[in-house]
N, C-alpha and C positions, 0 to 999 in steps of 0.2 A: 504494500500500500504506500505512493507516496501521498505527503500533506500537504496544503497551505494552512499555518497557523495565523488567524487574524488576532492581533494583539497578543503576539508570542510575550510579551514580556510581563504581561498581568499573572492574576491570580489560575486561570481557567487555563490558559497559556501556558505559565512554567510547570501546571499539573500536566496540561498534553506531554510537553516534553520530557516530564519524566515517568511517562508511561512508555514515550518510544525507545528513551533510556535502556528501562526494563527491557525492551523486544526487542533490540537492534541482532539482529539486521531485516527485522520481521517489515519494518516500517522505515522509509527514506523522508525524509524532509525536504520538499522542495523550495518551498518559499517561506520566511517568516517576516510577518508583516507586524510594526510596533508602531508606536506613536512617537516619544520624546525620550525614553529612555533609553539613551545611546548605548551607555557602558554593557546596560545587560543585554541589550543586542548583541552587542562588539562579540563577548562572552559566549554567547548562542552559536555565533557565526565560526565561531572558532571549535566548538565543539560538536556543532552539528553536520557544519558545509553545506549549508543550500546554497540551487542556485542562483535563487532571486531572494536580496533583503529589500524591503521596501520602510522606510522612515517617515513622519507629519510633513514635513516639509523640506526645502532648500538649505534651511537652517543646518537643521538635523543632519542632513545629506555630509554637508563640508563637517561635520564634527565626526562623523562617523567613520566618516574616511580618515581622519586624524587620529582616531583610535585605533584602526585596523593596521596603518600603519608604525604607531608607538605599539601596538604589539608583536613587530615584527613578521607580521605574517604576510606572506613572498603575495606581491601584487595579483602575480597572475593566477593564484588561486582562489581571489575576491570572488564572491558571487557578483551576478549583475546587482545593480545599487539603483535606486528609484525610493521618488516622494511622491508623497499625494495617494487623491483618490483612485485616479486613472489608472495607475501603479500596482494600485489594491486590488482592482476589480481586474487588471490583465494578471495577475500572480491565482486569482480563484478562479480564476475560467481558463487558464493554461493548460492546453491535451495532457500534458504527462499527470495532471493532479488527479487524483480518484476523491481523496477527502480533503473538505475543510473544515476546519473546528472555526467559529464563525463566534470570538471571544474578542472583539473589538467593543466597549463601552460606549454605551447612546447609538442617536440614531445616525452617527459615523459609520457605523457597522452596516447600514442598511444598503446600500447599493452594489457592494462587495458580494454580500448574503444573495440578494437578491438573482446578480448574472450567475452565481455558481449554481444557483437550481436552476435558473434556465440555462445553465450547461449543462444539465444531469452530472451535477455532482453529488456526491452525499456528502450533504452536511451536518454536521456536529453543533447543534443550535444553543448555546448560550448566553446572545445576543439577546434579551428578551424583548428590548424594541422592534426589529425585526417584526414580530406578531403583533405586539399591542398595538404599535402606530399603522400598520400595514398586513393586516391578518388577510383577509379577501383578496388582496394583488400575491400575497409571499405563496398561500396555500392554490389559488390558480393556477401561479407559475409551477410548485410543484406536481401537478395533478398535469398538468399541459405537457411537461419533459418526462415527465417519468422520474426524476430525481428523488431519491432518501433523504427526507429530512428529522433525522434523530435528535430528541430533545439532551440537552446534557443537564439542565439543574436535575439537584436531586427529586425534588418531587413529581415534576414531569418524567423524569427518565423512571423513576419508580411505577410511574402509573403506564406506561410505554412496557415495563416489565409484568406486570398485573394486567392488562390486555390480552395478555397470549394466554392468557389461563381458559380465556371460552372466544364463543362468535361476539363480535360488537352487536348485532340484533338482538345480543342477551345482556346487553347491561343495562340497570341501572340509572345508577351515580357514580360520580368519580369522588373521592372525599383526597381532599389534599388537607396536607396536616401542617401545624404553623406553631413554630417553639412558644409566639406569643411576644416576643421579644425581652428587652428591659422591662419595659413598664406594663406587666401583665397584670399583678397586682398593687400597679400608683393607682389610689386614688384619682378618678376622672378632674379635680378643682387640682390636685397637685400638678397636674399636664403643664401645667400655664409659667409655669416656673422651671421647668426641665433644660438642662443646660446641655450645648451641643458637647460637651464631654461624657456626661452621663449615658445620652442617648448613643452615643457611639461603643456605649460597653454592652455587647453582646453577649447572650449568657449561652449561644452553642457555635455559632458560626465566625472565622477571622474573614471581613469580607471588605470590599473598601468602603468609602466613607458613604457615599451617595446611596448605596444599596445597605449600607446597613442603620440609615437614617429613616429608609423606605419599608427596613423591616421593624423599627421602635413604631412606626406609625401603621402597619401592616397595609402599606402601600400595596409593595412590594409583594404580598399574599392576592391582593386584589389586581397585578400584573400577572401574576401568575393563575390567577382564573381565567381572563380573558385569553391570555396562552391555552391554555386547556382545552378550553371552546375550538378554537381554531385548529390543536393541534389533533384534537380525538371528534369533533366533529358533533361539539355536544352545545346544549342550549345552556344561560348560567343558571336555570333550574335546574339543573343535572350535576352541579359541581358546586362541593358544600366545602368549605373552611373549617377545621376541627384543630383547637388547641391544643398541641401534644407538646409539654415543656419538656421531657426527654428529648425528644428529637429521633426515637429511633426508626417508626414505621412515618416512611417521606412519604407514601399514597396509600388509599385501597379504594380497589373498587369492587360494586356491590351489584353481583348480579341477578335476573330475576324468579332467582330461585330463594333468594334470602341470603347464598353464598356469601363471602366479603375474601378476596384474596387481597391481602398486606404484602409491600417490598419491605424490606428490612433488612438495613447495613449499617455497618460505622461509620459514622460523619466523616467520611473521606471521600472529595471530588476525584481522584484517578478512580474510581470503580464506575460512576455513572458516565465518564471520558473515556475509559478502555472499552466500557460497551458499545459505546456508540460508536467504536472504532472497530469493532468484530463481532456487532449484530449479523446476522442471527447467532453467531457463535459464542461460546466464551471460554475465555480465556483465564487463566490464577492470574488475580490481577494483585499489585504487591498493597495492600490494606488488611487491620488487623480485623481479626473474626470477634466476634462475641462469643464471650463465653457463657453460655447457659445454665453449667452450675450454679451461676451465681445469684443469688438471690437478687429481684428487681422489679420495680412498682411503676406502670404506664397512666399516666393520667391522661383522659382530655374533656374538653369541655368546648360548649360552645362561643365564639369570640362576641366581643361585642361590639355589635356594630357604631353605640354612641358615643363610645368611648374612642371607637378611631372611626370617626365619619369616614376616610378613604377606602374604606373596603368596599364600603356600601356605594359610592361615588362609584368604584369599580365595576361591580355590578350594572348598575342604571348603564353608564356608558356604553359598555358592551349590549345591553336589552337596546338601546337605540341606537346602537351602530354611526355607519357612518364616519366622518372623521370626529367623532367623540371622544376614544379611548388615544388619538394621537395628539389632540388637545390634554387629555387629562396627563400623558406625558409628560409633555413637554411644561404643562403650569407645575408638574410636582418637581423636576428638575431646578427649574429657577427658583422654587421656594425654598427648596433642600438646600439649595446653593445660599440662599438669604440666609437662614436662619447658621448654617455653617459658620458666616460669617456674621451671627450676633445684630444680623439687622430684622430678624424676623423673632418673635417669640415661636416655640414647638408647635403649638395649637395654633398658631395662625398660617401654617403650613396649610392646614386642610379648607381652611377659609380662602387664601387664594386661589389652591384650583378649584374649588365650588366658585367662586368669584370670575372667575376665567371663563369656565364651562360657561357660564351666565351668559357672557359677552360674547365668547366666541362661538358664530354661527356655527350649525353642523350642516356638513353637505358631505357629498360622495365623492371620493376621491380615486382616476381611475388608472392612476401612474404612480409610480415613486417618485416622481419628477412634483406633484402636486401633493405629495404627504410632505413632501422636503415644504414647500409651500406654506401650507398648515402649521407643521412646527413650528415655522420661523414668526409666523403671525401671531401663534397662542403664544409663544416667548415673550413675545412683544407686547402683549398685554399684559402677561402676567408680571412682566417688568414692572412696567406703570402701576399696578394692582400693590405691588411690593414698598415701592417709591411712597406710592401714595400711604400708607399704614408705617412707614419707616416715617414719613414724617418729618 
């Protein structure tokens, strides 16, 4: 198999490559595509050898080159070097690539993602904008090429594993499960005072800032319903949120016999990325097993929707389609980003994109060319929405 890694240098990223690690010489690397982080590029490139690195920009470019060279390493062995988007999207749709792990943050990731299913690629989806902002154009183009498109978070990948257990005309519900965050048991009047340090202490997942801001407010649970819908082909009555503060079982689904088949693993990202990488097969993938002797207690319960308005925002969105869910995006994006920086309070995160939604009309969007469009409008509002409450 070779790959393009988008955003080789993140979190989803350096787990791919060290799953290919493990498997070498099972898996070639062809391209690894990063954003700003030269050094660990520089690093990759040296241990991996692809033959196409691609960098953010021009910047990036001449620094990268600067590193490849201060590491000594003989010119004519460089991969080709490229910036940008163009760059991105020629490195996932390249004849030699079979897979792409599709692990680029925001809706940067989206036009890469998108030519590699209209190349019948398979890809490794951890991109979750990709679906939120562009469910109906990403899931056509995959149904139109033929392309694999394999979920990698864990609770999708879970329920993508829980599938195969009957026929889809026998399910259900899909029930995706949500540690609940930091603040599962703050008091709802405490919200209002929650400091962006707090909310970045996660009590199961290390994840980056933006997405684990998404999960103190179970954004980021209400992204991943709307994923669900698109990716299993389900209505969001069919897909229920279930607070599991273990974290062990990431989905189940319930089929209509009463049945309920649970995935369940160790909070380690190379098991739901190795699968994705040798569906239908598997592979010993290198994460630790549970141990069953040991004594162990599952809770769960159900979330509440008052306590984080965005779950429920998420729902509605998806129930009215349209460019809704690419508005709710993009207003939660800049708000995450506000409050990050101390000009938003926690709770007035959900009031912006309820504020936005407001403002920004819904219509149909029938490009990527026109969700790019969208985002950049609801950003644009939710700026002002921001501005104006900062004060």
């Amino acid at each position: 198999m070779t790959l393009t890694v988008l955003g080789s240098t993140g979190s989803i990223g350096t787990n791919t490559l060290d799953v290919v690690r493990q498997h070498t010489p099972r898996y070639q690397v062809f391209a690894l595509v990063a954003g700003r982080n030269v050094d660990l590029l520089c690093s990759q490139i040296l241990e991996f050898r692809p033959r196409v690195a691609i960098v953010a920009d021009e910047a990036c470019l001449d620094r990268l080159r600067s590193r490849l060279r201060e590491s000594g390493f003989p010119q004519k062995e460089w991969p080709e070097l490229g910036a940008g988007p163009q760059a991105t999207v020629a490195a996932s749709t390249a004849s030699e690539v079979t897979f792409v792990m599709s692990a680029i943050v925001g809706i940067a990731g989206l036009p890469a993602t998108y030519a590699a299913l209209q190349a019948r690629k398979r890809v490794g989806l951890a991109n979750k904008e990709a679906l939120v902002t562009s469910g109906r154009i990403v899931m056509e183009a995959t149904r139109q090429s033929g392309a694999e498109l394999i979920p990698v978070d864990s609770e999708h990948n879970g329920a993508h594993q829980c599938f195969r257990a009957g026929r889809r005309c026998e399910v259900t519900r899909l029930l995706l499960t949500a540690s609940g965050g930091p603040f599962r048991e703050t008091p709802r009047a405490a919200l209002k005072s929650v400091t962006p340090e707090q909310a970045l202490h996660h009590p199961t997942w290390k994840m980056g800032r933006r997405i684990t801001i998404d999960s103190a407010t179970l954004m980021n649970k209400g992204f991943e319903v709307i994923e669900a819908c698109w990716l299993f082909d389900l209505s969001p009555s069919q897909v229920d949120v279930v607070v599991h503060p273990q974290s062990s079982i990431h989905a189940m689904v319930e089929f209509n016999d009463g049945s309920v088949i649970a995935q369940v693993s160790a909070t380690d990202m190379r098991m739901p990325i190795q699968y994705a990488m040798t569906y239908p097969d598997r592979d010993r993938a290198p994460v630790s097993r549970i141990d069953w002797t040991q004594p162990r207690t599952w809770n769960f319960c159900a979330p509440d929707f008052e306590k984080f308005p965005l779950l429920r925002l998420a729902y509605e969105c998806q129930k009215a389609g349209g460019t809704a869910c690419c508005t709710l995006n993009a207003a939660d994006e800049i708000a995450v980003e506000a409050f990050l920086e101390g000009r938003l309070g926690f709770t007035e995160i959900a009031e912006v994109v309820e504020e936005t939604l407001a403002q920004q009309k819904r219509r149909e969007a029938a490009t990527i060319e026109e969700v790019i469009e969208v985002d950049a409008a609801s950003r644009q509002t939710a700026r002002q929405i921001v501005a104006a409450k900062a004060g």
